[in-house]
LOMIVEX-183154 format. One record per residue (C-alpha): residue in three letters; y, z, x. Coordinates in steps of 0.001 Angstrom, whole numbers, plus 524288, in hexadecimal, padded with zeros to 5 digits. Each point is the difference from the previous one (the first is absolute). Layout:
N
AlaYZX/...
//
This chain:
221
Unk7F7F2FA50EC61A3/Unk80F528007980115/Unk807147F4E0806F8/Unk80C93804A5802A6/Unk80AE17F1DA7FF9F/Unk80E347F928801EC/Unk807C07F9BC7F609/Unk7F6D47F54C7FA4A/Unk80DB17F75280114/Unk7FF367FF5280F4E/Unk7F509806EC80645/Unk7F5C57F74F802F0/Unk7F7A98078480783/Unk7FE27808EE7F327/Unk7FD8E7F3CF7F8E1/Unk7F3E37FDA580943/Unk7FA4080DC27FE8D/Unk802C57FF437EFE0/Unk7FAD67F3F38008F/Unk7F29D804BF80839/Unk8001780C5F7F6F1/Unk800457F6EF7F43C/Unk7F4797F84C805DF/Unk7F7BC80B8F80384/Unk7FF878037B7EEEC/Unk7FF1580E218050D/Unk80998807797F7C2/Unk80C67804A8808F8/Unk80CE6807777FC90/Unk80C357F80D8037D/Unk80A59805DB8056A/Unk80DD47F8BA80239/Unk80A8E8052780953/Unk80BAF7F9AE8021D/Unk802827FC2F80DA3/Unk80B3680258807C4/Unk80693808C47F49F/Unk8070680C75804A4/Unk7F43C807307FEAC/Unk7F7787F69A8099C/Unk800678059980DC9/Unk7FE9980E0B7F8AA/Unk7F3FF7FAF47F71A/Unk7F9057F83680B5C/Unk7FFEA80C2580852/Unk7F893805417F4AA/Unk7F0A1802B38021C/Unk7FAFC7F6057F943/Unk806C07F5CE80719/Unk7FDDD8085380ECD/Unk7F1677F67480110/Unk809A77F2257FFD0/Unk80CD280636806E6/Unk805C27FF677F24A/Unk7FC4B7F0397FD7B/Unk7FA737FA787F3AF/Unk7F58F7FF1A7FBD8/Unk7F7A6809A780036/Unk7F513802027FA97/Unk7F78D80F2C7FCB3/Unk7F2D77FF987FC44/Unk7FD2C80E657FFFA/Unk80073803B780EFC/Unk7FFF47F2A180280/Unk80D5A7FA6E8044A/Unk802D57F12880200/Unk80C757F85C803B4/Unk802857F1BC803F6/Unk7FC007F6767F632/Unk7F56B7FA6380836/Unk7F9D980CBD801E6/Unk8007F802DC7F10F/Unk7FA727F3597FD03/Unk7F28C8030080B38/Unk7FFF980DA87F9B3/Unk7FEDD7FC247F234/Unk7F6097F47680357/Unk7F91380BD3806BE/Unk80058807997F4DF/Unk7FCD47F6F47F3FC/Unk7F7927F380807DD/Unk805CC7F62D80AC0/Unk7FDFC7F5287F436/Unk80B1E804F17F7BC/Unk80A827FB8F80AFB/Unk7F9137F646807FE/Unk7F8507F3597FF04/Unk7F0A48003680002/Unk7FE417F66D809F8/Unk7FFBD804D880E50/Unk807E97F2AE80369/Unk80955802737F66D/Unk8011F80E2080264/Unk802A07FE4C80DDA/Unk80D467F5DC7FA20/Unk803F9809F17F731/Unk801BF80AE3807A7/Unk805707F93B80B55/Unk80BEE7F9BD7F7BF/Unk8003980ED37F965/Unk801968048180DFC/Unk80A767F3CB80346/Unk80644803117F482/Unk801FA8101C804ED/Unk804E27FC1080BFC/Unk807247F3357FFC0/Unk80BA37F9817F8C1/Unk808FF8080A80606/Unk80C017F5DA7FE5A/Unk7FD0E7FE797F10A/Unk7FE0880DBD7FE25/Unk80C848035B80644/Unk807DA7F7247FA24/Unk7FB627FF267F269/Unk7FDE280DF47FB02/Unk7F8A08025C7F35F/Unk807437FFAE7F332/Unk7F8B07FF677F441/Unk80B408004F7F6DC/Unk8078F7F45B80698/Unk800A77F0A080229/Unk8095A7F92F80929/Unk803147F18280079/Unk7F83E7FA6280B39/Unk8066B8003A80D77/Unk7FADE7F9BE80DA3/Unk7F822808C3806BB/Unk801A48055980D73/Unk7F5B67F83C80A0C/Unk7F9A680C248009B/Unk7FCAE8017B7F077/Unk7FCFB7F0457FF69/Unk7F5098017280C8E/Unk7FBAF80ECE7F7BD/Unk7FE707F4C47F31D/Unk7F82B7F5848087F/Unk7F62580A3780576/Unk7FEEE807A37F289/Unk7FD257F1537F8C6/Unk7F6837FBF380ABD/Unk7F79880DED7FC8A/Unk800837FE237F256/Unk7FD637F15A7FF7A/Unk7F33A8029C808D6/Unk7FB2280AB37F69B/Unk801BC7F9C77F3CC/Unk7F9CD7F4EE805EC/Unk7F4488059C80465/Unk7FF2680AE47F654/Unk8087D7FE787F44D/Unk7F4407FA857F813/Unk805557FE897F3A6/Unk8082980CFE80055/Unk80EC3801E57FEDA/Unk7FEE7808A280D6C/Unk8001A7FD7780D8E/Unk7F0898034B7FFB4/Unk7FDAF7FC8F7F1A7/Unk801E480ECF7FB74/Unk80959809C7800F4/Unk7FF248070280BC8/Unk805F1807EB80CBE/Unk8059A7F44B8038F/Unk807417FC337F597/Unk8035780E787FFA8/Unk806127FF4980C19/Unk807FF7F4F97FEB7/Unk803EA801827F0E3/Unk80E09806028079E/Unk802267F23C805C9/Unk7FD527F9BC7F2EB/Unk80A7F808497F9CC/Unk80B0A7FD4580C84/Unk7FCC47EFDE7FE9A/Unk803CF801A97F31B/Unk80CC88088A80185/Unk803927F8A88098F/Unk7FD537F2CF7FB8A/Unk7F90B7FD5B80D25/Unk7F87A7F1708028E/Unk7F1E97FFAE7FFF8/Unk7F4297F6537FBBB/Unk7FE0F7FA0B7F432/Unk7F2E5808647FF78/Unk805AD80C34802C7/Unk8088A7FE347F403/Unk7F4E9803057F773/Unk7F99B8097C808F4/Unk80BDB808F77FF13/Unk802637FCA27F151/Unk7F10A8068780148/Unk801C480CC5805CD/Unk80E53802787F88A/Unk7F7107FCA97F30F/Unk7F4DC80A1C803CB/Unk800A480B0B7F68A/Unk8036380B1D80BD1/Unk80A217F85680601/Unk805677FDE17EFD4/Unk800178104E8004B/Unk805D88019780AEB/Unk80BD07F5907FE6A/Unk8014B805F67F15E/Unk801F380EDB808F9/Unk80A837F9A780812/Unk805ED7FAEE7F543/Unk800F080D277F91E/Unk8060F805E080BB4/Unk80E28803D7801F2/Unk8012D8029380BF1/Unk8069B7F77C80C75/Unk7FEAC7FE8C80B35/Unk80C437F8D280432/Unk7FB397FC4980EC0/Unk7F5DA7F8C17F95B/Unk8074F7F8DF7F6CF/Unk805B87F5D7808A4/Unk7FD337F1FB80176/Unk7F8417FB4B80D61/Unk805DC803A080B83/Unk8006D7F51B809A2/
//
């Protein structure tokens, strides 16, 4: 497999489909290309990109071409057993992929306004009404998980799974950010930035020189 990514600094839709690869165990070549350089629009026209109109990323499995991180995340439970990504239980199941789905679609005010940067912290700031209502809703999900399927794991269902793979990006913006959230969320994001992929991929970002400078900004209000 080859999963073709962003800069691990501020693309967090790579992050999810590193994160899935990661998860799968299935070996995979990892290649990094720097978005929005002054080779971008000429290297997303490219053929390997032509499947995902040039987005990232994407994944090749032989023939076998994947983009969105949701879609890499079915494939690979597909490919290697639904139990590797998901919980057991049907009940639970049904949770997890539902907030998975929430997660793909939703938080549009937090996502806007609080772009992914590994590499930096900001002192906190109030945020918009918008990014405070995306908080409330994103606590209420992971409160109800933990509490009905936590157990005694560090995760939102005990282990490690798509759903902590899909929000790992939010874990790394309330941190940058310095954004408010429940005492028990603390240590559920302290969690997933502790987890051994998410400590490879922060070490990448670190080891990266390039910026981006439209994503180097404080939140915009």
């Amino acid at each position: 497999m080859k999963l073709i990514i962003g800069n691990k600094a501020y693309s967090s839709w790579s992050l999810r489909g590193w994160l899935a690869c990661k998860q799968s165990g299935v070996p995979f070549e990892e290649v990094v290309v720097p978005l929005y350089d002054q080779d971008w629009d000429k290297r997303r026209g490219g053929a390997e990109f032509a499947p995902s109109s040039g987005k990232v990323p994407i994944l090749w499995d032989g023939d076998a071409v994947v983009w969105d991180s949701l879609a890499i995340i079915e494939y690979l439970a597909d490919k290697v057993g639904r139990d590797v990504f998901w919980p057991k239980d049907d009940a639970a199941r049904a949770m997890a992929r539902s907030m998975a789905a929430e997660m793909h679609s939703s938080f549009v005010s937090l996502r806007r306004e609080h772009s992914m940067n590994i590499r930096q912290i900001y002192p906190p700031a109030p945020p918009s009404a918008g990014v405070v209502a995306d908080l409330t809703r994103m606590m209420e999900l992971w409160a109800q998980a933990r509490a009905r399927w936590g157990g005694d794991g560090e995760f939102l269902f005990g282990e490690f799974n798509a759903v902590d793979i899909m929000f790992a990006p939010v874990c790394t913006r309330i941190v940058t950010y310095s954004l408010p959230v429940a005492r028990f969320a603390q240590s559920y994001i302290a969690a997933v930035l502790a987890h051994p992929f998410m400590q490879d991929w922060i070490a990448g970002a670190q080891e990266e020189d390039w910026v981006i400078e439209q994503f180097e900004q404080p939140a915009r209000q």
